[in-house]
LUMDOMI-412516 format. One record per residue (C-alpha): residue in one letter; x, y, z. Coordinates in nm, 3 decimals. Example, Ala and Ser with C-alpha at 12.3 -4.5 7.8 and 13.67 -1.06 7.14 Angstrom:
BEGIN
NODE  code       c1       c2       c3
NODE     a    1.230   -0.450    0.780
NODE     s    1.367   -0.106    0.714
% end
This chain:
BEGIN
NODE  code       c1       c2       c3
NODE     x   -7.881    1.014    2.662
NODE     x   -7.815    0.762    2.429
NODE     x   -7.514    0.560    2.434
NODE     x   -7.265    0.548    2.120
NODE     x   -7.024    0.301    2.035
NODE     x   -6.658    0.409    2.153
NODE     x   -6.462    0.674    1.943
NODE     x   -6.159    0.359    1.942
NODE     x   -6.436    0.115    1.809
NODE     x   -6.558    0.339    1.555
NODE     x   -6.195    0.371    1.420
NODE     x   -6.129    0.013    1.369
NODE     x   -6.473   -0.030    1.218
NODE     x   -6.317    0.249    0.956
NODE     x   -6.050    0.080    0.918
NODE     x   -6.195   -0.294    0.887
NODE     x   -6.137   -0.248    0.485
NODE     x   -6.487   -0.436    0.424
NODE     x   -6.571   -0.460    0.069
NODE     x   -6.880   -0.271    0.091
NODE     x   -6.701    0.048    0.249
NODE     x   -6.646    0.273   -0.045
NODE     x   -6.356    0.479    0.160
NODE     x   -6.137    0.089    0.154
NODE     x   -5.870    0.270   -0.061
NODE     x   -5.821    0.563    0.113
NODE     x   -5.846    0.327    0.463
NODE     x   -5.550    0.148    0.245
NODE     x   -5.330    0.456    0.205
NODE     x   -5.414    0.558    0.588
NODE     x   -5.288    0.234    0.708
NODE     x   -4.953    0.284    0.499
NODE     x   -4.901    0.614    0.621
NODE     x   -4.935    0.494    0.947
NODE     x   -4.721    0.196    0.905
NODE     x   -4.460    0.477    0.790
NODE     x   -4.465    0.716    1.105
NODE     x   -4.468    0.343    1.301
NODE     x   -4.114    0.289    1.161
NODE     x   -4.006    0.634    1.235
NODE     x   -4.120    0.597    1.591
NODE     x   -3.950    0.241    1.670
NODE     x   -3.580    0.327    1.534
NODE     x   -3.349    0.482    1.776
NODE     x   -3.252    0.825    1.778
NODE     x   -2.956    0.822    1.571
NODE     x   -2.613    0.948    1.721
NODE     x   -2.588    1.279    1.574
NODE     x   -2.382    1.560    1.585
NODE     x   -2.461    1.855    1.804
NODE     x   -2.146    2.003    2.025
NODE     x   -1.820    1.922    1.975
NODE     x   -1.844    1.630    2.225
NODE     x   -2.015    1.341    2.008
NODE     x   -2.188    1.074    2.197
NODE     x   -2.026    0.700    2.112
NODE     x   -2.356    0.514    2.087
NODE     x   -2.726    0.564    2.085
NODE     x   -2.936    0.561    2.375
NODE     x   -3.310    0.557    2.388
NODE     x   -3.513    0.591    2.676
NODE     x   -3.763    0.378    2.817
NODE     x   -3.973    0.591    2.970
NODE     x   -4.227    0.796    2.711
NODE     x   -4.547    0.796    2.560
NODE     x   -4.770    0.963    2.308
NODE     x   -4.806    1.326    2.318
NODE     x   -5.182    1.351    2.450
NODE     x   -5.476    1.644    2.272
NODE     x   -5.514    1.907    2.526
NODE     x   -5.763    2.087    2.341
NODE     x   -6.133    2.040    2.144
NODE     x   -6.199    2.250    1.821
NODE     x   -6.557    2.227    1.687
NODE     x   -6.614    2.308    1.337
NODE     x   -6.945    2.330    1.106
NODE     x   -6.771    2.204    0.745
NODE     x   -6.924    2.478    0.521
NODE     x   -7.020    2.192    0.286
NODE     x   -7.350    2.061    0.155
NODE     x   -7.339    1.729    0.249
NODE     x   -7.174    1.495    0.548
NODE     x   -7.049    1.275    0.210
NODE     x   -6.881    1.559    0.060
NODE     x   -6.698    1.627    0.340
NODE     x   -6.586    1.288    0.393
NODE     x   -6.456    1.304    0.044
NODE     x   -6.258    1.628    0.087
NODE     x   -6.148    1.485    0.363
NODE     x   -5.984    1.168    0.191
NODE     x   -5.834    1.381   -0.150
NODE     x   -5.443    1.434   -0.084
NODE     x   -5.511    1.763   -0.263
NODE     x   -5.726    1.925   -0.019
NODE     x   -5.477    1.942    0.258
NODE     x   -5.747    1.931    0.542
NODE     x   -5.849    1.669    0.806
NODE     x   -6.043    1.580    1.111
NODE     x   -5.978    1.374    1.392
NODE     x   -6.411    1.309    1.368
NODE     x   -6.742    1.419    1.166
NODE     x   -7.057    1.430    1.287
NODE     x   -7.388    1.403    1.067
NODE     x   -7.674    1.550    1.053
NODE     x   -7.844    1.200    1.159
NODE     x   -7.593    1.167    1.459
NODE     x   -7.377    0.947    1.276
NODE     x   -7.008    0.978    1.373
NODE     x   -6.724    0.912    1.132
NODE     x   -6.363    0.853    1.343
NODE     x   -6.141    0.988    1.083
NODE     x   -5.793    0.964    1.245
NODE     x   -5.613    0.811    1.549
NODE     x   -5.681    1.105    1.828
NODE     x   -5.328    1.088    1.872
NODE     x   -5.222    1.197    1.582
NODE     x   -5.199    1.565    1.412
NODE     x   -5.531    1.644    1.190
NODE     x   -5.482    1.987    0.977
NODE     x   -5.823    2.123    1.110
NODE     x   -5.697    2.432    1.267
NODE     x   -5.497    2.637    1.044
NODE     x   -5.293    2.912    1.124
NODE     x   -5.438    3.002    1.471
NODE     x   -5.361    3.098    1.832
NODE     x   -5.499    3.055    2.181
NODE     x   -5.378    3.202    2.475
NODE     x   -4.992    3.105    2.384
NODE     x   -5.025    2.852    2.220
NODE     x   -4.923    2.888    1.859
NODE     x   -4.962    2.550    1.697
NODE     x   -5.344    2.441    1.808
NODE     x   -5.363    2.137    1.565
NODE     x   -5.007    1.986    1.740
NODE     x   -5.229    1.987    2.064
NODE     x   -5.616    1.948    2.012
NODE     x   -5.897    1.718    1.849
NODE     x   -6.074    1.861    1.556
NODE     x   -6.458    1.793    1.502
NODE     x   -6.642    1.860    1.223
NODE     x   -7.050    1.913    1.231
NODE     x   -7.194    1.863    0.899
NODE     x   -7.367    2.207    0.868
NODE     x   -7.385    2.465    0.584
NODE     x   -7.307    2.724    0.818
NODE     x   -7.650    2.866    0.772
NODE     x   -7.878    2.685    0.951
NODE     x   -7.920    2.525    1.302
NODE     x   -7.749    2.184    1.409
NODE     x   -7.986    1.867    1.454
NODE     x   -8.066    1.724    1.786
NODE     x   -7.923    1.401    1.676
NODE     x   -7.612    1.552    1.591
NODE     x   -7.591    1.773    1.902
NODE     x   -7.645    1.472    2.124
NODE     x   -7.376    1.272    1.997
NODE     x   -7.152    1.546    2.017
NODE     x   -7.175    1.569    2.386
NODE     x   -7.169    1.135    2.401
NODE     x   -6.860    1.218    2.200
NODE     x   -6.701    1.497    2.449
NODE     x   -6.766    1.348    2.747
NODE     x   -6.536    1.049    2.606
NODE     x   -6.243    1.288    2.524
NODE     x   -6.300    1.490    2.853
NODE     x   -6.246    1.160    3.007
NODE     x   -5.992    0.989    2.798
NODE     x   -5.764    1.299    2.801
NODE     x   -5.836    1.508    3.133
NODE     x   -5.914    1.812    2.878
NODE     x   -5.954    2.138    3.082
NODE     x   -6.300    2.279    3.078
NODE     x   -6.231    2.594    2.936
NODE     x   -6.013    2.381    2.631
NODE     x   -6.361    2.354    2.419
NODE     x   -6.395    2.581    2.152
NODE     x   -6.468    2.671    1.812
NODE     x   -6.230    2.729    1.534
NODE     x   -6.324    3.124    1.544
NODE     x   -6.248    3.136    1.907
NODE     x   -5.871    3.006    1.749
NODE     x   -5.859    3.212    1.393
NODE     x   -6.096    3.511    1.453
NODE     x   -5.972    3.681    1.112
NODE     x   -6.011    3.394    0.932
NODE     x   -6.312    3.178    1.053
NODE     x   -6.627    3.198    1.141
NODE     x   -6.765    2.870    1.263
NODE     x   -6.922    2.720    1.476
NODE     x   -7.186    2.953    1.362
NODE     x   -7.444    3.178    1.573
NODE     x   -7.723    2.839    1.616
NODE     x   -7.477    2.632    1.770
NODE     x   -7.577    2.560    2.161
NODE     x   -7.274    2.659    2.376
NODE     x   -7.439    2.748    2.649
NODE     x   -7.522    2.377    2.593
NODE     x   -7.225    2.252    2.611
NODE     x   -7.141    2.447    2.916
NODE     x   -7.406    2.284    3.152
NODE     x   -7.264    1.943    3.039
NODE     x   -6.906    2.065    3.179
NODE     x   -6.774    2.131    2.755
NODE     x   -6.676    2.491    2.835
NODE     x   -6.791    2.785    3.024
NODE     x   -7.088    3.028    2.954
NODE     x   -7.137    3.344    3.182
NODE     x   -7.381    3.388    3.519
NODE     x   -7.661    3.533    3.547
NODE     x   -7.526    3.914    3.535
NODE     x   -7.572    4.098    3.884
NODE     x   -7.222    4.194    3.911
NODE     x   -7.190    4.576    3.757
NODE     x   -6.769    4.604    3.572
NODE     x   -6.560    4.780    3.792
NODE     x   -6.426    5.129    3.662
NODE     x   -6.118    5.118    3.424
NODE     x   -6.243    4.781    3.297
NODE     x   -6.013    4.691    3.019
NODE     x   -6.195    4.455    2.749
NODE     x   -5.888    4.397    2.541
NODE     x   -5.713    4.264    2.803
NODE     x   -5.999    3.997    2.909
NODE     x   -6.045    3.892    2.575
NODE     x   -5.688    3.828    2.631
NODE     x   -5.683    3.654    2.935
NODE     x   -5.987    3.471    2.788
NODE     x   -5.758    3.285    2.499
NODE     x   -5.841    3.522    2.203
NODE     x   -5.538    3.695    1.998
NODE     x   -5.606    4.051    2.016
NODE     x   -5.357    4.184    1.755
NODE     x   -5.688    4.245    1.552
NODE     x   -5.896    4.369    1.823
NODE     x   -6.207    4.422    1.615
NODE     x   -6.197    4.013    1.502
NODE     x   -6.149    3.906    1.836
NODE     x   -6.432    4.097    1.975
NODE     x   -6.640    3.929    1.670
NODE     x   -6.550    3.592    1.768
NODE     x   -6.604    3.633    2.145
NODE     x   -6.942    3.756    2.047
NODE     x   -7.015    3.479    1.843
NODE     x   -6.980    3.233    2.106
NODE     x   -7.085    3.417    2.381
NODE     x   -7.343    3.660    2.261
NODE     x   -7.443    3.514    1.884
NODE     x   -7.716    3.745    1.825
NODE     x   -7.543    4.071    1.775
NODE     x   -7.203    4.019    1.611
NODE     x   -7.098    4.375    1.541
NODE     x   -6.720    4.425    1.644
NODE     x   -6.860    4.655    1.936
NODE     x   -6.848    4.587    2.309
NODE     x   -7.182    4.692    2.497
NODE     x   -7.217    4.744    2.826
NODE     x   -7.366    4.464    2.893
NODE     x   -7.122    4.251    2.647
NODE     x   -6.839    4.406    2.897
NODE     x   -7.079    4.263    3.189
NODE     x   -7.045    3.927    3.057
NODE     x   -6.669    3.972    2.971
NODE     x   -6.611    4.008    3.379
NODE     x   -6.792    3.727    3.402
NODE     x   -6.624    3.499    3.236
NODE     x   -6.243    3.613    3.333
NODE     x   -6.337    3.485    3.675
NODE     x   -6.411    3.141    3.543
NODE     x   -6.058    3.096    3.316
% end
């Protein structure tokens, strides 16, 4: 596989302000904001009132660090072009982000710090947790959301992965797609993208070969549940579990054999 420059590289190439790069005023106002949460970071929690007993002086600690992404999200951006997304992506008025964006040609863009909070998740739930953008990495694959994803693109997706896997100990099972997260709102990664893929590199799971029949009194609900997916619309969640799992029959009915690979997979999270 061929080897890609390091995710921290690639930010402080975006960031190098060159006079050629026509994102230098946007790296500008990144660099500001960033200077801004830098401040907020270095004072010293203020003495503040919170019981009737009020501390005399302020006391920070010196042990601490930055809160580390647990999770990956992967995207397609629903856009016609890896350039228009980069622009959405650096208007104030959209009010969306990515931590990175990968082109059709392989090329990857390192948007933000992986550290900090992107707004690539939206409202969204997995397992219990409520607030998936405080805790994961969001990448974007240029992709219309109609058609199948490049090899270039796919391979430096999993150069990319295996970086974060190894940067931030994420689980296995902590790869998904931003349906797997919002099944009544979303709907990507869409039905060509190569999970099963991503599986046999270690980004995920994908289910045996099925020889195992489901035991009577299965309940699918409830291993959609233990999966990750919110099941307080039962019929989206099935949708989205097919679409990663199954992604060539995405009606919001369980099969027999869909059930089959259900049991599967409840053995593996």
């Amino acid at each position: 596989m061929k080897k890609y420059i390091l995710p921290a590289l690639l930010f402080s190439s975006l960031l190098s302000g060159c006079s050629s790069n026509p994102y230098a005023p946007t790296n500008r106002v990144y660099r500001k904001q960033a200077k801004t949460l830098a401040k907020s970071l270095m004072a010293v929690p203020p003495v503040q009132v919170y019981s009737e007993k009020i501390a005399k002086y302020q006391v920070g600690t010196t042990n601490f660090g930055l809160r580390k992404p647990n999770y990956v999200i992967i995207h397609h951006t629903a856009q016609k072009s890896c350039d228009e997304t980069l622009k959405a992506f650096t208007l104030p008025k959209s009010q969306v982000s990515a931590h990175y964006v990968i082109c059709k040609d392989g090329t990857v863009h390192h948007m933000l710090n992986d550290y900090l909070r992107a707004w690539h998740g939206g409202a969204s739930k997995w397992g219990n947790d409520t607030d998936i953008n405080s805790s994961s990495i969001g990448i974007e694959l240029d992709n219309d959301g109609f058609e199948p994803f490049s090899d270039p693109q796919i391979n430096s997706l999993l150069s990319l992965l295996q970086v974060l896997k190894k940067n931030y100990n994420i689980p296995v099972s902590h790869f998904i797609g931003h349906a797997d997260i919002a099944p009544v709102r979303k709907n990507d990664p869409n039905p060509y993208f190569t999970w099963k893929k991503l599986a046999e590199s270690g980004f995920g799971y994908w289910p045996d070969i099925l020889l195992d029949t489901v035991p009577a009194g299965f309940n699918s609900i409830n291993a959609l549940r233990l999966i990750g997916y919110d099941t307080k619309d039962s019929l989206a969640a099935i949708k989205a579990f097919k679409l990663h799992f199954v992604q060539n029959d995405l009606l919001p009915v369980l099969t027999d054999s869909n059930k089959a690979v259900l049991n599967n997979l409840i053995k593996k999270y």
